[in-house]
DRENDO-1510 file (C-alpha; in Angstrom, 1 decimal, always signed):
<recs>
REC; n; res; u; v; w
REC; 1; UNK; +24.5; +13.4; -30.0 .
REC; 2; UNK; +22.9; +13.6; -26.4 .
REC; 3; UNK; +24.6; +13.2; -22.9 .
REC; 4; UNK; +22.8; +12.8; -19.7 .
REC; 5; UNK; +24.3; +13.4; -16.9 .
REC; 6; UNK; +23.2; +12.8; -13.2 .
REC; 7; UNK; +23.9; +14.4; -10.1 .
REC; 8; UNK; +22.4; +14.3; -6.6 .
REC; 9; UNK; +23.2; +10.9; -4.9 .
REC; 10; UNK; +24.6; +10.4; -1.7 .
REC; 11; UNK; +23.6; +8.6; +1.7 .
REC; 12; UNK; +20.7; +9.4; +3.7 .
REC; 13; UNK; +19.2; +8.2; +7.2 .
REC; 14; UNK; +15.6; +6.7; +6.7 .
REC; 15; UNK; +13.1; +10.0; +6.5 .
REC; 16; UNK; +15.3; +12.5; +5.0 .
REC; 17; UNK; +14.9; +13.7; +1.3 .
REC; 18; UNK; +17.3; +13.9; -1.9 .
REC; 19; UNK; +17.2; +15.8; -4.9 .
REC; 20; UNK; +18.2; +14.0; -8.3 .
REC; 21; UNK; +19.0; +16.2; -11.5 .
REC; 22; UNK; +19.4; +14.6; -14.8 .
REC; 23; UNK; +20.6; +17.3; -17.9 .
REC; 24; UNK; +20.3; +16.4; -21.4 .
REC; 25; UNK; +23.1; +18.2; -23.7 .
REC; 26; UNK; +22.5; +18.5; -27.7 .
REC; 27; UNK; +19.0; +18.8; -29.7 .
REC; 28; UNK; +19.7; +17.7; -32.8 .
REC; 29; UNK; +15.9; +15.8; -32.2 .
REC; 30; UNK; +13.0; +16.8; -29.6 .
REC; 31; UNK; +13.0; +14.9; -26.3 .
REC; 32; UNK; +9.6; +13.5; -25.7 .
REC; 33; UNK; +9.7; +11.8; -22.5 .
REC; 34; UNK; +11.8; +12.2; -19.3 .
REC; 35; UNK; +12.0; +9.5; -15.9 .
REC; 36; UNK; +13.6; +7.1; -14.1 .
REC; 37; UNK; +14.7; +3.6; -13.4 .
REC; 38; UNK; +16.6; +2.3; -10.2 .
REC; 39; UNK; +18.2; -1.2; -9.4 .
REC; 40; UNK; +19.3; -2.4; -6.2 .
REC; 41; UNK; +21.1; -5.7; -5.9 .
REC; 42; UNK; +19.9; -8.5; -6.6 .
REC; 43; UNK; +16.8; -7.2; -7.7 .
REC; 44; UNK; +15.3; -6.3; -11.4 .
REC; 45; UNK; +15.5; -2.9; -12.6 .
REC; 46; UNK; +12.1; -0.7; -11.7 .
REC; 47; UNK; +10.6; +2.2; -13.5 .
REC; 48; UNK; +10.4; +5.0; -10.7 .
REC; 49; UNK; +8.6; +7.9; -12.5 .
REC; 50; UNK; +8.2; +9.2; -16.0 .
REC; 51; UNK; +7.2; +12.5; -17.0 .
REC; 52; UNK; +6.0; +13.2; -20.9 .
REC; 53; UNK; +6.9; +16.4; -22.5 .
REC; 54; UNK; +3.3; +17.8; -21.9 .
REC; 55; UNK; +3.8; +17.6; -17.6 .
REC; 56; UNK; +1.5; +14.2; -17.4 .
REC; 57; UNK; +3.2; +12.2; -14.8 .
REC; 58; UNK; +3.3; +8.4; -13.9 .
REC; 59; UNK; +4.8; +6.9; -10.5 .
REC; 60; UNK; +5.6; +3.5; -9.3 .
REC; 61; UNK; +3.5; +2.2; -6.5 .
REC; 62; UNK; +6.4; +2.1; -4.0 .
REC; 63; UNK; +7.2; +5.8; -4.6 .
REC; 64; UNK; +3.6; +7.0; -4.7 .
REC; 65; UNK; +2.7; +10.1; -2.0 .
REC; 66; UNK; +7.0; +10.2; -2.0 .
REC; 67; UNK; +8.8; +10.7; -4.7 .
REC; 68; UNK; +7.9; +13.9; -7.1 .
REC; 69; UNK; +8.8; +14.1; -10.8 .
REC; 70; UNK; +9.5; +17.2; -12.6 .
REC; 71; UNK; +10.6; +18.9; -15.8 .
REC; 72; UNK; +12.3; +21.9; -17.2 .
REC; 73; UNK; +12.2; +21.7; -21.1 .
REC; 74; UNK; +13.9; +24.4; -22.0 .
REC; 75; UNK; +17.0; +23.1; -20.5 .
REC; 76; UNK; +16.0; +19.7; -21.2 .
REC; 77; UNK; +16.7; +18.7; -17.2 .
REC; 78; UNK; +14.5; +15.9; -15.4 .
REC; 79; UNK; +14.3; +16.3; -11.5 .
REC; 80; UNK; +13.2; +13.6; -8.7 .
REC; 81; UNK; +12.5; +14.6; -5.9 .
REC; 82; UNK; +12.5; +12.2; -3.0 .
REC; 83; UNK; +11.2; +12.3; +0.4 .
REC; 84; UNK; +10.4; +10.2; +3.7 .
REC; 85; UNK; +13.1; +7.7; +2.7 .
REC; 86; UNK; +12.9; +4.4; +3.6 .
REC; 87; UNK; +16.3; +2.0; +3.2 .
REC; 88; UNK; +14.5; -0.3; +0.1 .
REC; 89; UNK; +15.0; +2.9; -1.6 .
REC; 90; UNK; +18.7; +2.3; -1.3 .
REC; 91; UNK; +19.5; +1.4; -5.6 .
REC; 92; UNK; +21.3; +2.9; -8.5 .
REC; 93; UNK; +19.0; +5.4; -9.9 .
REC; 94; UNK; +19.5; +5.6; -13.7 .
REC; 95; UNK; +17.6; +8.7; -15.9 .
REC; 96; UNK; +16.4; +8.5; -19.1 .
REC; 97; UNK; +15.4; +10.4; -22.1 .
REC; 98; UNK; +13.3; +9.2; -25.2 .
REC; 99; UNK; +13.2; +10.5; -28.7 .
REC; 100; UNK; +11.9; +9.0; -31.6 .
REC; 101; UNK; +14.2; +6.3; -32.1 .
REC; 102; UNK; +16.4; +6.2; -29.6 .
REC; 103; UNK; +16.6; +6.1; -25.7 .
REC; 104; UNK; +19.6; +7.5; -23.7 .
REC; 105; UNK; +20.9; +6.8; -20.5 .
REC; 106; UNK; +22.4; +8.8; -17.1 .
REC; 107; UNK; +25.7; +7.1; -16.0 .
REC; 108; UNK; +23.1; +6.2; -12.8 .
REC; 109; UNK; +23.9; +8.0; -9.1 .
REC; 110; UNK; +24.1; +6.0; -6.2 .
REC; 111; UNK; +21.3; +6.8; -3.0 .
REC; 112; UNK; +21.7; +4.8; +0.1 .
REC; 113; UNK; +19.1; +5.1; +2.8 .
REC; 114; UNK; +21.3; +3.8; +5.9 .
REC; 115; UNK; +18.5; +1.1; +8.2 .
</recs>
């Protein structure tokens, strides 16, 4: 059984940065893919940024040239950098991992990005 578990949240004035840490426990299968989801009110969930188990990367448009995804595989820890915050960034950011059948979920971390 995996747990993820999120840390890093908190509230922010527009421009400043946060650091989001996402640790997977238990391997009884490989994790192959790594990112992040965030909802705000009102609004649809969005994929933020997804990193594969070989470094490639993918980022929404909205975080692009702001937000940095990275990986440490041996501890099986997803990290998301954010900088030059802007208040629509305010959401509930939820981590993920994949395996083959089976995606797991972060309880989610609140960021608010004060206007």
């Amino acid at each position: 059984q995996r747990q993820l578990v999120e840390s890093g949240g908190g509230l922010v004035q527009p421009g400043g940065s946060l650091r989001l840490s996402c640790a997977a426990s238990g391997s009884s299968f490989s994790i192959t893919t790594m990112g992040w989801y965030r909802q705000a009110p009102g609004l649809q969930r969005e994929l933020v940024a997804v990193i594969a188990g070989g470094g490639s990367t993918y980022y929404g448009d909205s975080v692009k040239g702001r937000f940095t995804i990275s990986r440490d595989n041996g501890k099986d820890t997803v990290y998301l950098q954010m900088n030059s915050l802007k208040p629509e960034d305010t959401a509930v950011y939820y981590c993920y991992a994949d395996e083959v059948l089976a995606r797991h979920w972060g309880q989610g971390t609140q960021v608010t990005v004060s206007s």
